[in-house]
N, C-alpha and C positions, 0 to 999 in steps of 0.2 A: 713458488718462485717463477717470477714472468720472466721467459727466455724469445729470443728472436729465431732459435734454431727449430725445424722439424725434421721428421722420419725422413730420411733419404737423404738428407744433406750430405756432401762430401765434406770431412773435414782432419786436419791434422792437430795430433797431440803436439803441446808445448811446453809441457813440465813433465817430470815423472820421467819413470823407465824407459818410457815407449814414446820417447820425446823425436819430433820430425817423422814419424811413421805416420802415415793416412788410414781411412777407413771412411764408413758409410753410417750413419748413424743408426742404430736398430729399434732403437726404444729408449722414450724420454722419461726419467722420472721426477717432473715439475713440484712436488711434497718438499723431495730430498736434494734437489737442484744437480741432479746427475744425469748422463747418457750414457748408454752402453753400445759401444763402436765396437762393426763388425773385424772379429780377429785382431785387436785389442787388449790390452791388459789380460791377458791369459791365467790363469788360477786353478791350479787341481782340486778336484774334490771326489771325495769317495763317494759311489751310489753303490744301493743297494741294491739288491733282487727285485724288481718288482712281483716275480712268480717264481715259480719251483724249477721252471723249465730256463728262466732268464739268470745271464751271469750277472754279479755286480762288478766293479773294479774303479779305476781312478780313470775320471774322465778330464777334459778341460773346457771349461767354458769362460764367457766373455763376463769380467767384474767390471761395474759399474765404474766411471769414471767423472769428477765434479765437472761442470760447464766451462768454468772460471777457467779450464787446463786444455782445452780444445778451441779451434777457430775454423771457421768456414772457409773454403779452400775457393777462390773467384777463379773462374775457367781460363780469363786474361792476365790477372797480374800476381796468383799465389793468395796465402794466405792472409785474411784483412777482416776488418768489423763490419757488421752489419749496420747500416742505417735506413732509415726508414723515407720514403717517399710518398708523399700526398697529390691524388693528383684528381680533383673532382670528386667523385665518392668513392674511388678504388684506391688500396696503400699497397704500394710492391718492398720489396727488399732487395736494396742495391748493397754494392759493394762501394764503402768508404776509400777507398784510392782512388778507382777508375770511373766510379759512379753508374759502372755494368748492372742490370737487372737478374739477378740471383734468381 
């Protein structure tokens, strides 16, 4: 799935539990069309031992989240789309409202 977003992006959730809460994007997975946003959708799961010496128990970690439910947070006007600009042989990513360079 071609997405406009990368690693680092700041962006807010728009649907779901964790709807209006920010984070930082950590990892894209472009197959499944999902990001996993730091401190985000939170999910227990149990681990095991990995040795004799290590505990296991319930940890929480960050579950993946669909694209379609996040937006790219613009430094001046809030949350907005991404479009795309042409300029000679170089293309940047503005923000659709204010037309800022992302």
């Amino acid at each position: 799935m071609k997405t406009k977003l990368i690693k680092g992006d700041q962006v807010q959730i728009i649907t779901g539990k964790d709807k209006g809460k920010k984070g930082r994007i950590l990892r894209i997975d472009r197959d499944n069309g999902r990001v996993i946003v730091e401190g985000l959708n939170m999910v227990k799961k149990t681990q095991r031992p990995k040795n004799q010496n290590d505990k296991g128990g319930i940890i929480e970690i960050e579950a993946p989240v669909p694209v379609s439910n996040v937006m790219v947070i613009c430094k001046k006007c809030g949350p907005s789309r991404i479009g795309m600009k042409v300029e000679g042989d170089s293309k940047s990513r503005v923000c659709r409202k204010c037309g800022e360079v992302l």
